[in-house]
KETI-89112 format. One record per atom (N, C-alpha, C, CB): residue in one letter; x, y, z. Coordinates in steps of 0.05 Angstrom, whole numbers, plus 5000, padded with zeros to 4 digits. Each point is the difference from the previous one (the first is absolute). Glycine has a CB too. Layout:
residues N
AXYZ
...
This chain:
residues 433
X321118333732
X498750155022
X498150214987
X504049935031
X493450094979
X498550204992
X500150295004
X497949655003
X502050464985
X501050334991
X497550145020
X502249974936
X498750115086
X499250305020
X498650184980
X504550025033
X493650044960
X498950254990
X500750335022
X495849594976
X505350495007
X501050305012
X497050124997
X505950094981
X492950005038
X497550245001
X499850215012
X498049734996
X501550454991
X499450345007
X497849965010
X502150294967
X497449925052
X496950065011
X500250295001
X498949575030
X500450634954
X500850304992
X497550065020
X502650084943
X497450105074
X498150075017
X498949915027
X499550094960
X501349935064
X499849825020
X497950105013
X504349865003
X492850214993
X497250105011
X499249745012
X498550384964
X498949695037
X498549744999
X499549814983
X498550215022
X501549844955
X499849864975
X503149804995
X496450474980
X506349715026
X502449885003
X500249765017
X501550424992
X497949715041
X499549805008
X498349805001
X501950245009
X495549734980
X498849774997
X501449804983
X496050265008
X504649844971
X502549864979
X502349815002
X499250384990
X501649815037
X502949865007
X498849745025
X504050564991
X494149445027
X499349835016
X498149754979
X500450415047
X499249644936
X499049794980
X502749844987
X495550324988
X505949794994
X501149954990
X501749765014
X498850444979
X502249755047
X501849895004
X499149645011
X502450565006
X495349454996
X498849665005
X501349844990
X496250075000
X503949994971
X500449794979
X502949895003
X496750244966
X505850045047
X501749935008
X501950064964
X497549655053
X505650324952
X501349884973
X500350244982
X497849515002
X501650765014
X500350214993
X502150165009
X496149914993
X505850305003
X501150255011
X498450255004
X503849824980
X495650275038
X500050304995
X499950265003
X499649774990
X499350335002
X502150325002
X497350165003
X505149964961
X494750245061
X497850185004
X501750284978
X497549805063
X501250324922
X501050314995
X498950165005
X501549944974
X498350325041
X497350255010
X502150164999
X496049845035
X503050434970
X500550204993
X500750175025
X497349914958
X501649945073
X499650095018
X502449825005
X494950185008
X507249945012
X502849985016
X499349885023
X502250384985
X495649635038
X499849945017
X497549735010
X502650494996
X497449274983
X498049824999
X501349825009
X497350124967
X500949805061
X501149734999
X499849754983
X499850195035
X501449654964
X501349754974
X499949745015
X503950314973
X494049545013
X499749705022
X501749834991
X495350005010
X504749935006
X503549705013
X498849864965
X500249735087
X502050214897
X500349854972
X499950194984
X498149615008
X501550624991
X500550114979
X501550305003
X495949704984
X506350324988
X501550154997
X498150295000
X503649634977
X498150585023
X498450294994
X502050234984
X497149925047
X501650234930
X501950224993
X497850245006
X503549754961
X497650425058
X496850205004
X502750374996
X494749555058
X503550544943
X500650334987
X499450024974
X503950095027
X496750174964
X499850094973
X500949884978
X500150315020
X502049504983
X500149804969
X498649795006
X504550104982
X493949855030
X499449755009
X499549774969
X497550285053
X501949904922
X499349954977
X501749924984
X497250235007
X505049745006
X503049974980
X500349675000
X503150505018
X498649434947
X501749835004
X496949695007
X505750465023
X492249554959
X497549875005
X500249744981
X497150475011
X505249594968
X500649734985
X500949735016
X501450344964
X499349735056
X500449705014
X499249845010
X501750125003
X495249985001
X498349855016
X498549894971
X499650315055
X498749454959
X499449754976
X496850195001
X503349345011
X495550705005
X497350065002
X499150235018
X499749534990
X498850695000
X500550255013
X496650065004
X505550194975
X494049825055
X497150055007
X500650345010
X498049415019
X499450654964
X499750345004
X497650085016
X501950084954
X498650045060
X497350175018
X498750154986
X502150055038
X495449974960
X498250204989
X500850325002
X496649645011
X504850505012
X501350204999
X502250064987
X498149985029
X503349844960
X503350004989
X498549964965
X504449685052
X495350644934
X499050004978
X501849714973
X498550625021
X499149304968
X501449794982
X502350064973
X495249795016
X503650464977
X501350094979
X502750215015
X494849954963
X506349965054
X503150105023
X501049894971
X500349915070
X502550254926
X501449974979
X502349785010
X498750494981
X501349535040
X501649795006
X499349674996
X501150385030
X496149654965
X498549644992
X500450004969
X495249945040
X506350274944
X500250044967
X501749705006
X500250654976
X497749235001
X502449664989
X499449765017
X504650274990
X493749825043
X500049825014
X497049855005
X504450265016
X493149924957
X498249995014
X498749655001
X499650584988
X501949274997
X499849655001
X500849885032
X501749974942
X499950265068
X500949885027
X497250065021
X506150114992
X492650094997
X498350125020
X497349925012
X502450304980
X496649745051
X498149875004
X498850105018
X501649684984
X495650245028
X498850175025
X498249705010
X499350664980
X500349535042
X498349845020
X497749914985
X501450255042
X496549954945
X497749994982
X500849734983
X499050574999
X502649514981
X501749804975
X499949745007
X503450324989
X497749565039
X501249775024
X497349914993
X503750175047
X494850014971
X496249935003
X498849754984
X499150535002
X501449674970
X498049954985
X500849714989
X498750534991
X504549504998
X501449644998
X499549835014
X503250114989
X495749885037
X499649815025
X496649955004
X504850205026
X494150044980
X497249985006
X498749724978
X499850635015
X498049385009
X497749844992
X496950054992
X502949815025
X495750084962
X496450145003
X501050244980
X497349905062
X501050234944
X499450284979
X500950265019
X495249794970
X504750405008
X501650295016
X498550174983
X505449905015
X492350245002
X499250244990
X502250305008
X494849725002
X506450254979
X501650255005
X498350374995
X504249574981
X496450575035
X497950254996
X502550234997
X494949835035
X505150424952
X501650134997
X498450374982
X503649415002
X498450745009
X497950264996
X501750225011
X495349765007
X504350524987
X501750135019
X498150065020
X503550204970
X493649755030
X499150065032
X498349844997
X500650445016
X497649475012
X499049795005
X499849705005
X499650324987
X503749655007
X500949604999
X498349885028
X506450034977
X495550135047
X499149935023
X496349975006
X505250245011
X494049964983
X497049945004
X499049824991
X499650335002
X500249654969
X499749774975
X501349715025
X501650404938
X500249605061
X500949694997
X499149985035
X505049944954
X494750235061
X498649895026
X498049904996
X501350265023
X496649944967
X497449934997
X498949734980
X500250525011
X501649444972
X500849704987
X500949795011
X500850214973
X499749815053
X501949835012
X497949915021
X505150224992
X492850045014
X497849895023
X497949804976
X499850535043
X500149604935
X497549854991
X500949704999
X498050414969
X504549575030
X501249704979
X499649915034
X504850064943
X495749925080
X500249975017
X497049785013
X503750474994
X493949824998
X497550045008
X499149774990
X499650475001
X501349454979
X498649754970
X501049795011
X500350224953
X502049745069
X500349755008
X503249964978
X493649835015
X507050324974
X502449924981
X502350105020
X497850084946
X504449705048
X503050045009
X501550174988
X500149625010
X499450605002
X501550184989
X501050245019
X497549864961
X505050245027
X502550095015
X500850244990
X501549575007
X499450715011
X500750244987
X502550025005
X496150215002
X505649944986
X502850074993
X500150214987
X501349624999
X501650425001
X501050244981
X500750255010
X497549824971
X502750375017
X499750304998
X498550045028
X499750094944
X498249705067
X499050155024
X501349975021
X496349984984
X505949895017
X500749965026
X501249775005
X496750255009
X502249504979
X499849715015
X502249974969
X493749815039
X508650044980
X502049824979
X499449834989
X502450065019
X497249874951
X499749824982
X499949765006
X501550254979
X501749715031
X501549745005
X498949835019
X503750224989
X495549935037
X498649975029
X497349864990
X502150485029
X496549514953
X497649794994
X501449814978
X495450345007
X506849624990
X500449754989
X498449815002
X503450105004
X498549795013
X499249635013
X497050014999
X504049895040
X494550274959
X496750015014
X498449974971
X500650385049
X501449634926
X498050084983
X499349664976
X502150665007
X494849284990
X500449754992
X498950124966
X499249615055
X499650154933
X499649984972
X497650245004
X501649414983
X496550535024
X497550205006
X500350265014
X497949625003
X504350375006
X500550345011
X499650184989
X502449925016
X497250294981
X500150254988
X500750285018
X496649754968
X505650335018
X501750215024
X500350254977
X503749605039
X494550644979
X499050284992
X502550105000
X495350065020
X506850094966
X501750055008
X500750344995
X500849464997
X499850685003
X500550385007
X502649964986
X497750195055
X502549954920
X502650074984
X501150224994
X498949714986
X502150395019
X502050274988
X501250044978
X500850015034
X499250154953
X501749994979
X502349955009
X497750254975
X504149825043
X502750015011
X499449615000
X501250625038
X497849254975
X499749664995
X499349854978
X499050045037
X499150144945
X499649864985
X502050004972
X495550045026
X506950224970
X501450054987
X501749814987
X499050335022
X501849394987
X501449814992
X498549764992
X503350185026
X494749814975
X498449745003
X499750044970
X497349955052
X502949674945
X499349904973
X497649765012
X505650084969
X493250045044
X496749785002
X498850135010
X500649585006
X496650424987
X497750135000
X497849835017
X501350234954
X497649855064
X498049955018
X498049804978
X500650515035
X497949354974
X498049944987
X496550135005
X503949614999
X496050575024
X498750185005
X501350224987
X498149795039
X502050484948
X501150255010
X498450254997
X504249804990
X495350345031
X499250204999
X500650264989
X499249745028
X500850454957
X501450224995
X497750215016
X503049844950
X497250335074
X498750175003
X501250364985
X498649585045
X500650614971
X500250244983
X503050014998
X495550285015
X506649864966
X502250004995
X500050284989
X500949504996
X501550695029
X500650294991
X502850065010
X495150175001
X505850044991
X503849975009
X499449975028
X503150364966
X499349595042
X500249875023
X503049854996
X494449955009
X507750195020
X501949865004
X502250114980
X497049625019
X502250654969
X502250044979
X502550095015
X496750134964
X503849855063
X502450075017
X502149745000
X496950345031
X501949484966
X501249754996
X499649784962
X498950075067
X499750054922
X499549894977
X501750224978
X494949745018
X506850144963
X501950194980
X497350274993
X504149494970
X494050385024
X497150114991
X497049904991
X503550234990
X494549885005
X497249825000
X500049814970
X496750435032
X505749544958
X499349774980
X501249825010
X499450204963
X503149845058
X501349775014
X497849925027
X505550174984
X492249885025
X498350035021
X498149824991
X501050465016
X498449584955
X497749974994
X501249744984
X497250525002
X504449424982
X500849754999
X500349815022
X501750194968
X499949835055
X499949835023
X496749935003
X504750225023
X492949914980
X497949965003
X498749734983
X500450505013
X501249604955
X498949844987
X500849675008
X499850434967
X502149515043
X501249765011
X497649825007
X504250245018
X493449844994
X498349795018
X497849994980
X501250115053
X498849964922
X499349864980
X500149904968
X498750155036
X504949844963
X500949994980
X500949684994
X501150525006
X498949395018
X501049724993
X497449805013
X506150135001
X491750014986
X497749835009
X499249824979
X498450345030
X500649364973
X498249864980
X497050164995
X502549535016
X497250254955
X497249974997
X498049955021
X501749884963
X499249915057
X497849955028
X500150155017
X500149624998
X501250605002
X500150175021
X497950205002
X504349924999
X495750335019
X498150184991
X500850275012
X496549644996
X502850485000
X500950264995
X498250315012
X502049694958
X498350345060
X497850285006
X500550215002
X498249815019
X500950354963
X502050315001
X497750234999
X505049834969
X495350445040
X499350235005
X500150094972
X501550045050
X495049914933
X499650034980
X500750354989
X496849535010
X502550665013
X499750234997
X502650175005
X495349895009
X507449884992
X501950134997
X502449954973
X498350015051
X502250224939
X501349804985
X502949944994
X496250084987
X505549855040
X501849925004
X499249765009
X502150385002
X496149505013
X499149745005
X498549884977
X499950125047
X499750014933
X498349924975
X502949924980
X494650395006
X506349774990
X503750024982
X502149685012
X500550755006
X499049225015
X501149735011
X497849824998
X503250185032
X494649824978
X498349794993
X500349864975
X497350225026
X503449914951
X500149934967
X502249874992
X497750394990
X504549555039
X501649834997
X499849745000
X501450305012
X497649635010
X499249765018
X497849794969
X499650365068
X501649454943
X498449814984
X497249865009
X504549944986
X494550055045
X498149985011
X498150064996
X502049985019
X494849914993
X497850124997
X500150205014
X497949684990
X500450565003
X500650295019
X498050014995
X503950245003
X495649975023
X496850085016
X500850255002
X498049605031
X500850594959
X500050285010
X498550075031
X500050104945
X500050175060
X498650165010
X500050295013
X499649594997
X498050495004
X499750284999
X497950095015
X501949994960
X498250305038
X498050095015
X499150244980
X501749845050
X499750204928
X498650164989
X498349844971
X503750425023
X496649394968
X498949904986
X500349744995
X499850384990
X497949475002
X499349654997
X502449814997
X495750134973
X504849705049
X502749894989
X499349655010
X504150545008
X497749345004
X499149715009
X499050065027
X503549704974
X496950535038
X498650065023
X500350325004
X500749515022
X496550614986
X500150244998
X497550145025
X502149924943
X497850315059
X498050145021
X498350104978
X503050165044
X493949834973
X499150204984
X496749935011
X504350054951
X495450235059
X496749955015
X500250035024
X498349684975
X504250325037
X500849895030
X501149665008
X495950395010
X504749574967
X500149725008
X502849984981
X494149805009
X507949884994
X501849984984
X498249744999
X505050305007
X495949714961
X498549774982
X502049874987
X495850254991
X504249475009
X501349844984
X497249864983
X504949935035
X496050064941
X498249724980
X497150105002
X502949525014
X496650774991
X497850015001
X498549995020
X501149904970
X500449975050
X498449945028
X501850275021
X498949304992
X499150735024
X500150135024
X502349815020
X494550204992
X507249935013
X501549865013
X501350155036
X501049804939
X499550435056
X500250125029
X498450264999
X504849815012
X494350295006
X498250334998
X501950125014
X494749945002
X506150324993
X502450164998
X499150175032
X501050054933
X495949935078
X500150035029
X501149875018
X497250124989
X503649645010
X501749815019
X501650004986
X497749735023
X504550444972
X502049945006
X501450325013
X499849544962
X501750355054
X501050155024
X502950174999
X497249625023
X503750274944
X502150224994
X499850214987
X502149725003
X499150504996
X498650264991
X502350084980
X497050165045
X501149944929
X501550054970
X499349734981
X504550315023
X495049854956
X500549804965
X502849835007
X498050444954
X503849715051
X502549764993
X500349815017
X502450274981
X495849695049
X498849745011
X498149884981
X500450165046
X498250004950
X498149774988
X500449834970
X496850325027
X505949884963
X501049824976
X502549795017
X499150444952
X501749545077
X502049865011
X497849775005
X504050395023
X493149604984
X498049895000
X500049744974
X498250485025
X500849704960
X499549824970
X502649844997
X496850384972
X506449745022
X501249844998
X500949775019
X500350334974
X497449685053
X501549755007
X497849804999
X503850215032
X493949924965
X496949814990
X500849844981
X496550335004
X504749794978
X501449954973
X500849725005
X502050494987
X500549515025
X501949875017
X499149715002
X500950435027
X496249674997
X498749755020
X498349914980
X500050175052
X498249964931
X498949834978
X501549754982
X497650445000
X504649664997
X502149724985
X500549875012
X502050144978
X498749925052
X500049745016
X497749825005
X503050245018
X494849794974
X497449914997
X498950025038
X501249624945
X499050695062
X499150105029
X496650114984
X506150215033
X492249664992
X497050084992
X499750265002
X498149625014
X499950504972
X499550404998
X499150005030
X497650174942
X501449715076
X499050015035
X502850105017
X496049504997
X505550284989
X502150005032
X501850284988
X501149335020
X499450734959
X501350204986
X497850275010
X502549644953
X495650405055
X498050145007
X500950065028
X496449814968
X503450055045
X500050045031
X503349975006
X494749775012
X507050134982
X502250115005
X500450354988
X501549454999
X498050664986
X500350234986
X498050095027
X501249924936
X496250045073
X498650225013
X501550015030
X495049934973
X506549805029
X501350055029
X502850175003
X497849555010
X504050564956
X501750044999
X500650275007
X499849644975
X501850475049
X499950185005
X502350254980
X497849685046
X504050204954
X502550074978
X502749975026
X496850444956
X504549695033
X503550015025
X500450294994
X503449484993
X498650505035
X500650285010
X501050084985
X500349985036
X499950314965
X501550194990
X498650064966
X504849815035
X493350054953
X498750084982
X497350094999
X503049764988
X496950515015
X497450185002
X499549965023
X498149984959
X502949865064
X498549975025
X499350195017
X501649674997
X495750315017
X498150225008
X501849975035
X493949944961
X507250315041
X501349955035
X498550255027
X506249854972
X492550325013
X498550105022
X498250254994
X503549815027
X494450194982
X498050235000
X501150145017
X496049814990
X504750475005
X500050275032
X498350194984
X505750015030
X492350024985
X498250225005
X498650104962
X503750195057
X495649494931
X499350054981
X501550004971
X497850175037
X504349794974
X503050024977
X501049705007
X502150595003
X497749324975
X501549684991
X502749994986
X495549854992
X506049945022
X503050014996
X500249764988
X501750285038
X499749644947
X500749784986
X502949954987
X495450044995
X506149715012
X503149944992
X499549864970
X502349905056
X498950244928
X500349874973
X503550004989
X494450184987
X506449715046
X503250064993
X501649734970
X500450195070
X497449624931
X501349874979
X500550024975
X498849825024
X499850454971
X499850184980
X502650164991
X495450025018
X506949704969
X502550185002
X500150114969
X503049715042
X495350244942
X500650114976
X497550274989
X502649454992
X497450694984
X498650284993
X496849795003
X504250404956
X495749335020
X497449974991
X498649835036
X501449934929
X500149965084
X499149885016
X499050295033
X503549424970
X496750775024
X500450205018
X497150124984
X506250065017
X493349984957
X498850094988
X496949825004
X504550214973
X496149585024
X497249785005
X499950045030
X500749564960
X500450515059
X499050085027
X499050175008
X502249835006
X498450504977
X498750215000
X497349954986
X504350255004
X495249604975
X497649984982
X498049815022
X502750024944
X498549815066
X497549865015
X499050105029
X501749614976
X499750665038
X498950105015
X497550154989
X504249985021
X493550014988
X498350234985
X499850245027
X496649624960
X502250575017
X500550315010
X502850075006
X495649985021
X504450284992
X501850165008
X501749885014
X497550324998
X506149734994
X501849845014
X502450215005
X498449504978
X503950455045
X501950105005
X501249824988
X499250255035
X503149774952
X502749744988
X502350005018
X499350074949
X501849835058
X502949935009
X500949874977
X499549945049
X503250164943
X502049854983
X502650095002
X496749924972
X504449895022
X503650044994
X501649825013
X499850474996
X502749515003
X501449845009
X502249904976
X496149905037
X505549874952
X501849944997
X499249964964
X501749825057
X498450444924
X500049854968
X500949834991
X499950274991
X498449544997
X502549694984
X499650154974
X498949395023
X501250824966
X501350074969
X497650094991
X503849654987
X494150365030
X497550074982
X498150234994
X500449625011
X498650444967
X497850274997
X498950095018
X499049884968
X500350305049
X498950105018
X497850214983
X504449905038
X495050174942
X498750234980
X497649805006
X503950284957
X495349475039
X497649895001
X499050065025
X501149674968
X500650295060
X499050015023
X499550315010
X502249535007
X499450604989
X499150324996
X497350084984
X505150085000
X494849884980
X497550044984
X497249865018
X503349974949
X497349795054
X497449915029
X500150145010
X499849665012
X502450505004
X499250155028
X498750235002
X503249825012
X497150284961
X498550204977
X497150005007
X503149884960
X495949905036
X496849985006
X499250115024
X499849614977
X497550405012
X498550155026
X498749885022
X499350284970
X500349455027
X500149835019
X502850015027
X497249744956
X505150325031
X502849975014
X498950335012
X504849624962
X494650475061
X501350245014
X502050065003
X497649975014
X503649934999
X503349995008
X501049804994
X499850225033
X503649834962
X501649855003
X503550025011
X496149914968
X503649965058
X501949985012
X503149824988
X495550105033
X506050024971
X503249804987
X501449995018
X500850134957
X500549605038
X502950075030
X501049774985
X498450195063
X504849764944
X502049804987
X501850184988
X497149614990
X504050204997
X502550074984
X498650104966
X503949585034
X494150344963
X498250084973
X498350224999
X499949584993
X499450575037
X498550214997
X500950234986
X498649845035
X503950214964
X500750234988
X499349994968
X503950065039
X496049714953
X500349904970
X496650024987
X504849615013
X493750255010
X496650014995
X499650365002
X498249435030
X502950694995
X499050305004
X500650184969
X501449975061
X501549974927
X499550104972
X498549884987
X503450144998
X496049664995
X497449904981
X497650225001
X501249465012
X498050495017
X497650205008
X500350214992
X499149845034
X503450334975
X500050215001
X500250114962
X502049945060
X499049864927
X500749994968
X497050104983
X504149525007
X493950255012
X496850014989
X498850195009
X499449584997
X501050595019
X498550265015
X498849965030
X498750134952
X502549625059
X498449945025
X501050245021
X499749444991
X498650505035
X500350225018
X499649835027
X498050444968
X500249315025
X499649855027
X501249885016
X497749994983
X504649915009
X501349955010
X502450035021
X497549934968
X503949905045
X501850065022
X503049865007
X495350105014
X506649964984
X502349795006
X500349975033
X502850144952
X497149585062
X500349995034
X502649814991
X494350025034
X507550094994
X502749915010
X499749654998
X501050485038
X496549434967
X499649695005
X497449855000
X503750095024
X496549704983
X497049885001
X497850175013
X502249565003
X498950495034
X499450005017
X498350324996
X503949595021
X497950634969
X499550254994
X498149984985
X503950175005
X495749644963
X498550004987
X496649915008
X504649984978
X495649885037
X497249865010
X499150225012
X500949505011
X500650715013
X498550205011
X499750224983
X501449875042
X499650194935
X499550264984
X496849874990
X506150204980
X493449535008
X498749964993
X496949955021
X504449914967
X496650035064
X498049955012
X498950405006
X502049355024
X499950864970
X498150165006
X499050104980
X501550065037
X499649804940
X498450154968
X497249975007
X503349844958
X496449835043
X497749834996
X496850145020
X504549524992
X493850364988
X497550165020
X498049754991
X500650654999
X497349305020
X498549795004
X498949874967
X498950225054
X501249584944
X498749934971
X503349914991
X494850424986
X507849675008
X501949964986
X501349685015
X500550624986
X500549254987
X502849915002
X502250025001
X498349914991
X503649995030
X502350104996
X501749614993
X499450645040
X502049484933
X501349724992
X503850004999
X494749934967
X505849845046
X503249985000
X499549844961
X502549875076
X498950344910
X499949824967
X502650074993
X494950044979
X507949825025
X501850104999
X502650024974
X497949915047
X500149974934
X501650054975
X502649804997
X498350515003
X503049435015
X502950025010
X500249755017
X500650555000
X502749474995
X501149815015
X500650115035
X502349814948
X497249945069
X500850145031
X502450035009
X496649825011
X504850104969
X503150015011
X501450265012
X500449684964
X499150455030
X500950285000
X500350095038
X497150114941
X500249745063
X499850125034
X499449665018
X496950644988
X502749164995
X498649815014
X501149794988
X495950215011
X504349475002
X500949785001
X498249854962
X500850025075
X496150144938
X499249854974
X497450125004
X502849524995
X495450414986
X496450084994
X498949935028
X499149844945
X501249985064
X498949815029
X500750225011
X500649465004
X501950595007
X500750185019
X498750295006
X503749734988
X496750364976
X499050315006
X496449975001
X504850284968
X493649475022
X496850025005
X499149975021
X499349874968
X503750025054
X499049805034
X500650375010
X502649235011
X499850974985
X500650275011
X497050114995
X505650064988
X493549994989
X497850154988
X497549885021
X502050044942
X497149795058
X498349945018
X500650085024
X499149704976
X502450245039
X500750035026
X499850205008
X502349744999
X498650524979
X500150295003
X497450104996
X504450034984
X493449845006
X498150184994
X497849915031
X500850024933
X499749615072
X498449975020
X500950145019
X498649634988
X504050525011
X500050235033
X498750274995
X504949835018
X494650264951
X498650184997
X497950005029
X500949984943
């Protein structure tokens, strides 16, 4: 008689459950949900251990799938990490066609949309996943020899993987996530994952002008394509235009997202659609039609001369920092909310500038940013009870000509479900201004 595989499914989210309604197809399995949460419901076939040990006693099971939230290096996986596995991991053993995998601490989502319209635009079969949202598993069946599926990685997903995309992107890479990562050499290794176990035929595109995406690039065995915006690389700006090979390839007036670190989210996915052999036309006019997605820099309302804008996806210092830089002129800041472990002295020192007039704080981090400020000699600044307080301190700072920007450094946890949540509040609150 054939031997039942015992399986863990550590984490019952969405990711858990996509897992367990796959899996269980194949049938010839046991198994066992583990969460941390007491009150989940548990679908008909499978066992559950949920509360605070939920982590105990993991040697019994034959094969142990981990959620991207349930950190990998848990001491409790010490000895087991041959048992261990993820949804991502599943993916990549099964999939078909090619997988441009994209990865970064800011910008994946933009990047791999805007990659996903061009591959689209060209007439190519191609499919997004990942990190953005859409379950891996859920484009299975759909995917043939010619496919190619854009896919959004995390370090938290990409942390176990022993295969490497045959696309991979490295965009900009800065701490990020040190609330859940031991620290940025354990952060920054997981990163390296999506291009360490790459061939010679593969290829490789990384953020020449950084050099944590430059320090991993030098792993990878692939052809690699740089790029930059501050100097000559396999594709670069300069004139007003981003130039690949010499040739004119997009003019930096059509395009409709605002800041350098779009327009390097730009190049790397030009990057991208050029290997797929996408013409410089349709890569043109998808980019001039590309508007970007919510919650990054998005423009939500003129009152009386003063422009408001949600840059709630802005949960980290450098990605909060590239939102203040691509506003031009005079700006009000909103920031704070939930620290994942990180420097706030960089984002204080911006707010420093004289471009920044004010800056408003509210969360659980304002008290922490207000010493920074107050450390450097600031005076401009203000701590509000909450979002809601903060938008109006700021709507009566503000005087015609100014920005006022949600750039929140931070995680939303602190007051809100998630980034979506607190950029859909932020809007809402300012259109009743």
């Amino acid at each position: 008689m054939m031997h039942r595989k015992e399986v863990a499914i550590i984490g019952f989210g969405l990711e858990g459950q996509a897992l367990f309604n796959f899996l269980k197809k194949s049938g010839g399995h046991n198994f066992t949900i583990l969460d941390r949460k007491r009150d989940l419901k548990i679908p008909n076939g499978a066992a559950a251990v949920l509360g605070p040990a939920y982590l105990k006693n993991l040697e019994r099971f034959d094969i142990i799938f981990r959620s991207p939230g349930v950190p990998y290096n848990s001491p409790e996986f010490s000895g087991l990490k041959n048992k261990l596995s993820s949804l991502s991991k599943l993916f990549f053993e099964l999939k078909k066609g090619a997988v441009i995998g994209i990865t970064g601490s800011a910008g994946k989502t933009t990047a791999a949309t805007l990659l996903y319209k061009i591959l689209r635009n060209a007439g190519k079969d191609a499919y997004l996943c990942g990190n953005i949202g859409i379950n891996a598993l859920s484009i299975l069946n759909r995917l043939k020899k010619n496919s190619i599926t854009v896919m959004e990685l995390s370090s938290f997903q990409l942390q176990d993987l022993k295969k490497s995309p045959e696309v991979a992107i490295l965009l900009d890479i800065y701490e990020e996530h040190l609330n859940m990562h031991k620290n940025f050499a354990e952060y920054l290794n997981a990163k390296a994952n999506i291009a360490l176990y790459q061939h010679n035929s593969d290829t490789l595109i990384y953020a020449a002008d950084n050099k944590y995406s430059k320090k991993i690039a030098r792993l990878s065995r692939a052809k690699k394509l740089g790029y930059s915006i501050s100097h000559p690389s396999s594709i670069f700006t300069k004139n007003g235009w981003i130039i690949y090979k010499n040739k004119k390839v997009i003019p930096l007036f059509e395009i409709k997202l605002v800041g350098k670190h779009d327009q390097k989210n730009i190049m790397a996915a030009t990057l991208a659609a050029i290997s797929c052999a996408v013409k410089p036309t349709i890569i043109r006019n998808t980019v001039k039609q590309f508007r970007g997605l919510p919650h990054r820099i998005e423009f939500v309302k003129n009152i009386k001369g003063v422009k408001y804008y949600d840059d709630s996806k802005a949960t980290n210092v450098k990605s909060a920092i590239a939102g203040i830089d691509a506003i031009n002129g005079r700006k009000i800041v909103l920031a704070g909310g939930l620290n994942k472990n990180l420097d706030m002295t960089p984002l204080a020192k911006r707010l420093l500038e004289n471009d920044v007039s004010y800056a408003v704080l509210f969360g659980k981090s304002k008290n922490e940013i207000a010493k920074k400020l107050k450390q450097l000699g600031a005076n401009k600044y203000k701590t509000a009870v909450d979002l809601k307080s903060a938008i109006l301190i700021a709507h009566k700072k503000a005087i015609p000509g100014d920005a006022v920007l949600l750039a929140p450094a931070t995680a939303s946890f602190d007051q809100f479900k998630s980034y979506e949540e607190r950029g859909d509040i932020f809007k809402k609150l300012v259109r009743r201004l």
